[in-house]
N, C-alpha and C positions, 0 to 999 in steps of 0.2 A: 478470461484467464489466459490464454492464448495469447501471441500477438501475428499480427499480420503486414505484409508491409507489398506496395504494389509501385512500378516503376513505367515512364514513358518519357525516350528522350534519344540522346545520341550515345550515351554514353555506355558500355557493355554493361548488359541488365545484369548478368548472371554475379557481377563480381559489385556491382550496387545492392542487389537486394541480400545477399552472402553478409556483407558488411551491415545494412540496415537488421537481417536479422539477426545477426549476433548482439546486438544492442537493444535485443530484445529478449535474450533467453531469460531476462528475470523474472520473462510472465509466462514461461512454462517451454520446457529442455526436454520432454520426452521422444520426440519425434520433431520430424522438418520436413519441409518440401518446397521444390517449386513447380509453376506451370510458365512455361517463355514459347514465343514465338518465334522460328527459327529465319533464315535468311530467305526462306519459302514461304513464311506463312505458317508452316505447317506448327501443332502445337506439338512440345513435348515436354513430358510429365517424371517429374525425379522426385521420390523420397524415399526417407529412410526413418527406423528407430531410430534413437538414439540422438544426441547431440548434434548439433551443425557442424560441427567439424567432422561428423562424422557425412553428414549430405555431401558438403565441400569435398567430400575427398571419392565422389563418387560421378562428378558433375565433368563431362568432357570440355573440349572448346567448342564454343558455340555460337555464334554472330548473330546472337538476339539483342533489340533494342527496345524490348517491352515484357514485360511479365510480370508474375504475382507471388507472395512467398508466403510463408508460415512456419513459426513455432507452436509445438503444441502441449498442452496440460490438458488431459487427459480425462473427460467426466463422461461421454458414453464411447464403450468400448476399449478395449485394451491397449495399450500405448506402443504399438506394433507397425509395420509398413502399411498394412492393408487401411488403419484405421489412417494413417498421418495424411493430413493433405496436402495438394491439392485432389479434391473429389470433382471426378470426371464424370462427363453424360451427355456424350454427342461430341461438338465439339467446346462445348461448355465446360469452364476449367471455376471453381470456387474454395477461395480461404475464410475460414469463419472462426468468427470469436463469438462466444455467446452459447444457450440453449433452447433449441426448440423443444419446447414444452408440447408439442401436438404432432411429435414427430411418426408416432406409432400409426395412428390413423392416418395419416399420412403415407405413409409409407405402404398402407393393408392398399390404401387408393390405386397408387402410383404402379405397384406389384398389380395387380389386376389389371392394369392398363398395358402391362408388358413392359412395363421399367425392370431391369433386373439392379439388386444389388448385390454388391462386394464386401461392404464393410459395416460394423458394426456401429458406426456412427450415426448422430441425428442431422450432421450437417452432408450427407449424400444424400439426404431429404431434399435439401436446397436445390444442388447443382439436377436429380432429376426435374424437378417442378419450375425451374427454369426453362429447363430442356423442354419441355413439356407445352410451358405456355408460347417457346420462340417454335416451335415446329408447328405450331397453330396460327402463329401470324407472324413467318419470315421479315426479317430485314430490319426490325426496331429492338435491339436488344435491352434495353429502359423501360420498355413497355412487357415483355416479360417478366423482367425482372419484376416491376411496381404490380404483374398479378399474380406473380408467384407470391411474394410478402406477403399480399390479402388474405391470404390464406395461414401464414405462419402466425401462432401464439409462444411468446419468448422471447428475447434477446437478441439480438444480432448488432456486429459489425462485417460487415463482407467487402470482400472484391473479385469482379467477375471478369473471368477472358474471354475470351472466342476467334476461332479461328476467321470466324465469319466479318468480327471486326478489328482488322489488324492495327487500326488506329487508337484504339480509345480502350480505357480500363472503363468500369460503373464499377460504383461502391455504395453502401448504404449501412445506417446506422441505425437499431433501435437499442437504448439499455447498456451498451457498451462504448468504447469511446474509438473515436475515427479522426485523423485530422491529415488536412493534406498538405504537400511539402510545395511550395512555388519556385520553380529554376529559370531558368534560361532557355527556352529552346526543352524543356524536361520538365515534371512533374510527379510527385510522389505521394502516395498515400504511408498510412502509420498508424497503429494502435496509439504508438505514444513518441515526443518528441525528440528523445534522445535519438531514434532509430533514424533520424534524417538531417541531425546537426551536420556530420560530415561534409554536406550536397546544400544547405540553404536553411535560414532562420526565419524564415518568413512562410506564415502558418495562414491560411482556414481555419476553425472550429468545426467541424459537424456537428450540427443537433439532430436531435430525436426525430424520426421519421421524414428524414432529408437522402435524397439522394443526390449523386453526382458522379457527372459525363468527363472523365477525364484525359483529355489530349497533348500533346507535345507542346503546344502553345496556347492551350485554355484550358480552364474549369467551367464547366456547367451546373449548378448548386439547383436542385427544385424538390418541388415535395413528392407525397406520394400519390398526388392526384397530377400531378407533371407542372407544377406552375413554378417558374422562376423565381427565386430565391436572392437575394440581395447578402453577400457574406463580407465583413469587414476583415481584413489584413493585418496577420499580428508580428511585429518581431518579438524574435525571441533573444532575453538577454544572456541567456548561459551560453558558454562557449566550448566546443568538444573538450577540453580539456579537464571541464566541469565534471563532462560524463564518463572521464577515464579513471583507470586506479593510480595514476602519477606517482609512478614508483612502488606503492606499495603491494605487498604481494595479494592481497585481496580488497576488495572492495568496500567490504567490510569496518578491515583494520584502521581503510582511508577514512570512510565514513564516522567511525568515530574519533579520528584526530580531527575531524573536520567541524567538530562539534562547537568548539570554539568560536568558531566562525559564525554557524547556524544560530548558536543564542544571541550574537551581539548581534543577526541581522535579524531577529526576533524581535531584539529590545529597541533597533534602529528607531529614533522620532516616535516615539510609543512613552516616552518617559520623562515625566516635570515633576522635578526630583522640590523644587521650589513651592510648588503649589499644591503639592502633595497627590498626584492624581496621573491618571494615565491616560491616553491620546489614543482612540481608537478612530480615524477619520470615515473610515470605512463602515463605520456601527450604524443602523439606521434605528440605532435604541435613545431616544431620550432621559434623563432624568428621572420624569414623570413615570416615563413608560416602564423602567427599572424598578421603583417603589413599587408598580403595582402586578409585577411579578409573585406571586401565590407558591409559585413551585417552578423547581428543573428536573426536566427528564435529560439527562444525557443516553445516547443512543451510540453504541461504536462494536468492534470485532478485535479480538485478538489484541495483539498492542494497543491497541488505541482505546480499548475496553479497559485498561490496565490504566490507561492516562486517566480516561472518566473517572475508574476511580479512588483515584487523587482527588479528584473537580471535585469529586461527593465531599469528601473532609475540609474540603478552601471553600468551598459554598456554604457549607450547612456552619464553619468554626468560624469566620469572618463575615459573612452578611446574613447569618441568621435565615437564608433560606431553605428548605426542604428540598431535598437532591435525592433523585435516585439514580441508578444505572442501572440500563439493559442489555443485551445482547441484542446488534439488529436481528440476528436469527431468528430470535424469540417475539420480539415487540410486537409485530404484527397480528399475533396468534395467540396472543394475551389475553385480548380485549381490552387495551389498555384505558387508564381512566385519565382521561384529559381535559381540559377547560382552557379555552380561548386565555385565561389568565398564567398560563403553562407555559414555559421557556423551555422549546424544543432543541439541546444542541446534540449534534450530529458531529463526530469527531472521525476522519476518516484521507488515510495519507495521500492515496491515490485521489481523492473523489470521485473515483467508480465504485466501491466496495456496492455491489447489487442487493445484500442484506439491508444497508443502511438507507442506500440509498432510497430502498420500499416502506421504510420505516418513517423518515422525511414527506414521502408523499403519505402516508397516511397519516402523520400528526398535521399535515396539512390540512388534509380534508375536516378534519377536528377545530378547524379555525386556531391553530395553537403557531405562532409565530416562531422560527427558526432560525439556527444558528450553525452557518457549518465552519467547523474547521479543520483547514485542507492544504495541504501543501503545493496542488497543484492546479496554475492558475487558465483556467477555460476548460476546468474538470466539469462536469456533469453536474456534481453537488453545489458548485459556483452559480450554477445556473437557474437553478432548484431552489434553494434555498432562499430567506427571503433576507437572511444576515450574510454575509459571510468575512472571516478573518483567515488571510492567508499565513500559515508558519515560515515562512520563507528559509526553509533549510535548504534549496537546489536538491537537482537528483540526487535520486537514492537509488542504487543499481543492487546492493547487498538483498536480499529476498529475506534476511531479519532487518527489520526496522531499528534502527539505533540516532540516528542523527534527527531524523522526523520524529520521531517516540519523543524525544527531547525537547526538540522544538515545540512540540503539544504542550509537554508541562509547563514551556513559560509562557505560551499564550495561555492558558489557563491562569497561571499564577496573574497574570496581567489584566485579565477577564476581571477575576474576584473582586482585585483589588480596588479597580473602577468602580465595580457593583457595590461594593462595601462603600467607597466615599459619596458615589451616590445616595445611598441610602441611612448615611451617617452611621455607621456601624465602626467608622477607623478615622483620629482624628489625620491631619495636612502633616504633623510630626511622628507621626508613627508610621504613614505611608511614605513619606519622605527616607527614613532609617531604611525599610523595607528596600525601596528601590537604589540605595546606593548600595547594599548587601546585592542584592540582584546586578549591578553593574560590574560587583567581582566577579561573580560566580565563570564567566571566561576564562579567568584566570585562575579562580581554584583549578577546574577544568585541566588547563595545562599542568597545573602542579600534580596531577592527578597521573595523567599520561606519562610525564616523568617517570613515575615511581614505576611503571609499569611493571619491570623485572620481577620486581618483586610480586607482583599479582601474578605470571608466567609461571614463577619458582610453586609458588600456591595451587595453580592449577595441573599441574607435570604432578605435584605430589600426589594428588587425588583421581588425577584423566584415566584412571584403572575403574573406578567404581562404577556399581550398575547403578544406584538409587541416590539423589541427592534433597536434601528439605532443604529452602530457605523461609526463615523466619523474620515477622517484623513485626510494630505495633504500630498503631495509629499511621500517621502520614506514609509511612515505610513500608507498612503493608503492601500497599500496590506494588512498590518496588518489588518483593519479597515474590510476588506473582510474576512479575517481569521477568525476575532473576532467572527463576525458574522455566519460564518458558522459552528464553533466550537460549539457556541450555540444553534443554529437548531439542528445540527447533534445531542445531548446527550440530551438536556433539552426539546426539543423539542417546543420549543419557536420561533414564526415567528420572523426572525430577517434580517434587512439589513447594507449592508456593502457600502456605500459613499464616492467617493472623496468630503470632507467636503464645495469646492463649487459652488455643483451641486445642493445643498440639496435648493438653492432656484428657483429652473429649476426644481419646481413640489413636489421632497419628503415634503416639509415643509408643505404639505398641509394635511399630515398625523402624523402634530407634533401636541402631547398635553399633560394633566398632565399626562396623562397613559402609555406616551412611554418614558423609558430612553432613554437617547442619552449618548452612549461612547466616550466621546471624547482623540482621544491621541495625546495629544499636547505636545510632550519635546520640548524644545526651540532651537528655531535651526531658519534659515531663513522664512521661512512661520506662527512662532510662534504670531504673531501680527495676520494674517489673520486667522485663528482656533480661536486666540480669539471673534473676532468677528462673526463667524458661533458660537459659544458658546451664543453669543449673541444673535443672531438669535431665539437660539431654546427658550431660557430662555425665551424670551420675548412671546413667544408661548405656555408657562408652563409649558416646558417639566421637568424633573428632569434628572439633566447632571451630571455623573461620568467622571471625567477628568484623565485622566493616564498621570501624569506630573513629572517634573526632581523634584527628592530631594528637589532641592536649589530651587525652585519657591516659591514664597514668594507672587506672584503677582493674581497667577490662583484661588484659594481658594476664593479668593471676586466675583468668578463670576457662582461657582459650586455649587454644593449639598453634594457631597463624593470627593476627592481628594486621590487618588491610586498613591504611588510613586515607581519610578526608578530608584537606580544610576546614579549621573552624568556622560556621555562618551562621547566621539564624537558622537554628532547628526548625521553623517551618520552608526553610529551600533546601534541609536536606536532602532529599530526593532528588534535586539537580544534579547532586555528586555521588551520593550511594550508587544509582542509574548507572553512571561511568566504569563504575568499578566492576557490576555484576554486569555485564556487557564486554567486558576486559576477559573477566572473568570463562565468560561462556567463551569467547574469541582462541584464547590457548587452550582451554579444554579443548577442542576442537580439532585445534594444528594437530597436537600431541594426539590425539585421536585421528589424525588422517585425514580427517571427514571433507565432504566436499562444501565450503563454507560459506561461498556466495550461492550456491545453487543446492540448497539440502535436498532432501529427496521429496519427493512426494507432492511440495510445495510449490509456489508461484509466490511473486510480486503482488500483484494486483485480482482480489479475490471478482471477478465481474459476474459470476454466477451465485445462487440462491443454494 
């Protein structure tokens, strides 16, 4: 949840890793720190609560040309100085992303042995038990490190200093993601890649219980038994500009004008609009092996739990197969019922999320083949997985998902549609219509952002209320869950998300003039029924925003605001309702103050359990 980021070269460390970590704050803004070596040698150690500009403005000049940083999200102990690291112990300086699961007993060890602690965290676990195993066998700091790990149960990504070696960073990875940056004469570590576009696009991967010896003119990659490690060189094709907000005033706002973009590199070479059928080159699924699919489990968290289920209504209404969705939280702890004939897919933006990811390794163990979808490529779940389909939205810096959320729905929609003609469930002319509906939807999209004002005007009228419902049926549901969480997440508005009719199975009893109800009704088979939950609420006093087709002529006699969407096939509505309550939650927000790339509480990348 964290990120980390470690530097060795010519270039002044302190104003390298400052810039690396701010392009990190989306995995967690509570606290910062650095550990650098000064023009002595000697180490010195800076953090603070609070944001990086808040560290940056505390940091002297200092003619260091090595050191290690960290942002941090906060899961043991309080998000204060004492807890932010860099954690110190001896001359042992360590940043950590992850959780030590054994860190108590640990710790009872380490105190008895005369280690004192300062902070309430489990990662001063680490940096004493380092400490610990190099004051036992001076002058190999790799070799403490790889017997302090033997000892840790949990996750980690780290990077270690010492004053003792002024040359070289170690780092190590289990559970969490690590990659390192390749320069000139310099070199850098990273949680993740935006944090070192600035300095060079040419990446390492770390994998899972790898470590590595980092120097001004080498990388040393080996495992955790010390044996050398062979790692392939990747460029990277985003460009910093990629990972900026280019004008706009939040990340956010960018990311979803960016959407347009993300679906048509979605749809790139994926679509034979002629043959009726869709091009997944990267599927290691046959024909055969499709038909003899029995069932899907889709497995995801948060947003992308929202996309799943979508997948549940385009799986089960177009190829007739049995879909369920989980909560990775959950799945593991189920005991879930599985058969090698179970189509595992695993839906997850970062491919770190640590819930899902442990949910992947157990439908594995189950002999149940998998499917991840991931927007980011030499993620962990890329790795893991025995499918995998990239969303190709580029970063997403905003910490609510909006342009990835999206990019999900049309690899899904794309998914189905394959499995459905595999399976002869859709004939070459229905799939044909379908995907040239799907090649607008970019441009409904813009037609969409246009109108925006008017969705601005909608949300200023309401950004006063504590409680908001939104409502949907069938495919729209999900959405209606989005909507909703979208607007917690940034505006911080109590808000619920309803299959539109359930709401008289109890929520109705929390409708009044004080609560909007969202309604997203495009006209499609269920359009008659929503009218009537519109009814419902009105008759209760609520004030209802309807998210309705263009062409409805009929919805506006029964609403308060009327928010429009290009006409499509009512089964891709949800490509554009999505836009709207994303718009939506976006001005609630402004108007609300709220801090909108970095809400509170939250991270980017969920890497812990």
């Amino acid at each position: 949840m964290c990120g980390i980021v470690g530097y060795i070269g010519e270039r002044d460390a302190v104003s390298v890793l400052i810039e690396s970590l701010k392009k990190l704050e989306y995995r967690g803004y509570d606290s910062a720190g650095l550990a650098l070596l000064d023009g002595k040698g000697k180490s010195c150690v800076f953090k603070t609560e609070g944001e990086i500009s808040r560290l940056e403005s505390i940091l002297p000049e200092l003619p260091a040309r090595i050191g290690i940083g960290h942002t941090r999200w906060a899961t043991h102990g309080k998000p204060n100085t004492i807890n932010a690291h860099p954690h110190v112990s001896g001359s042992i300086s360590v940043v950590h992303n992850g959780i030590i699961e054994n860190y108590l007993e640990l710790k009872e060890s380490l105190e008895s042995e005369g280690f004192v602690f300062v902070s309430d965290t489990d990662t001063e676990v680490l940096a004493h038990l380092i400490n610990k195993y190099y004051l036992k066998n001076p002058g190999d700091l790799a070799i403490a490190i790889r017997s302090a790990l033997g000892e840790v149960r949990g996750s980690y990504a780290l990077s270690v200093l010492s004053e003792e070696h002024p040359h070289e960073l170690i780092a190590a990875r289990k559970d969490s993601p690590l990659i390192l940056g390749l320069g000139e004469h310099e070199n850098f570590i990273a949680s993740d890649i935006p944090a070192i576009l600035k300095y060079t696009n040419r990446v390492i991967y770390m994998e899972n219980l790898e470590m590595v010896r980092v120097k001004r003119d080498s990388v040393q990659v080996f495992d955790l038994d010390g044996n050398p490690r062979f790692k392939e060189e990747h460029i990277i094709p985003w460009n910093l500009e990629a990972a900026e907000k280019a004008g706009y005033p939040h990340f956010m706002l960018k990311e979803i004008h960016e959407q347009t973009n993300s679906i048509h590199e979605t749809l790139a070479g994926r679509l034979q609009e002629l043959e009726g059928d869709v091009i997944f080159d990267e599927l290691d699924l046959d024909k055969e092996q499709i038909q003899n699919i029995h069932r899907i489990e889709i497995i995801a968290c948060g947003t992308s739990f929202n996309a799943g289920l979508l997948g549940k209504y385009l799986f089960e209404g177009l190829t007739g197969i049995h879909t369920d969705v989980d909560n990775g939280s959950e799945f593991r702890y189920s005991n879930p019922v599985l058969t090698p004939s179970t189509l595992v897919i695993a839906i997850t933006q970062s491919g770190e999320t640590a819930d899902t990811l442990a949910a992947v390794r157990e439908a594995t163990s189950y002999g149940c083949t998998t499917l991840a979808i991931t927007n980011v490529v030499g993620s962990t779940i890329s790795r893991e997985a025995s499918n995998i389909i990239y969303t190709r939205a580029g970063p997403e810096i905003g910490v609510a998902a909006t342009k990835s959320f999206i990019s999900q729905l049309v690899v899904l929609y794309l998914l189905v549609i394959h499995f459905a003609r595999a399976r002869s469930m859709m004939d070459a002319d229905r799939v044909g219509k379908l995907l040239s509906e799907l090649r607008k939807i970019p441009g409904h999209v813009s037609r969409i952002l246009e109108d925006k004002e008017n969705i601005q005007k909608c949300a200023s009228r309401f950004a006063e209320s504590k409680d908001y419902f939104f409502i949907g049926r069938n495919i729209n549901y999900p959405i209606a869950l989005e909507g909703a969480l979208k607007l917690k997440e940034i505006s911080y508005i109590h808000a619920e998300g309803y299959a539109a009719g359930e709401l008289k199975h109890g929520p109705l009893a929390l409708i009044s003039e004080d609560v909007p109800v969202v309604a997203i009704a495009p006209q499609g088979h269920t359009y008659d029924k929503i009218l009537s939950n519109i009814k419902e609420v009105k008759s209760r006093d609520a004030s209802v925003i309807a998210i309705a087709d263009s062409d409805d002529g009929e919805i506006a006699k029964y609403v308060d605001v009327v928010l429009t969407v290009p006409k499509t096939d009512f089964i891709l509505t949800p490509l554009l309702t999505t836009v709207v309550v994303q718009l939506l939650a976006y001005y609630t927000a402004l108007e609300r103050n709220c801090s909108i790339d970095k809400p509170r509480n939250l991270a980017k990348s969920v890497t812990v359990e």
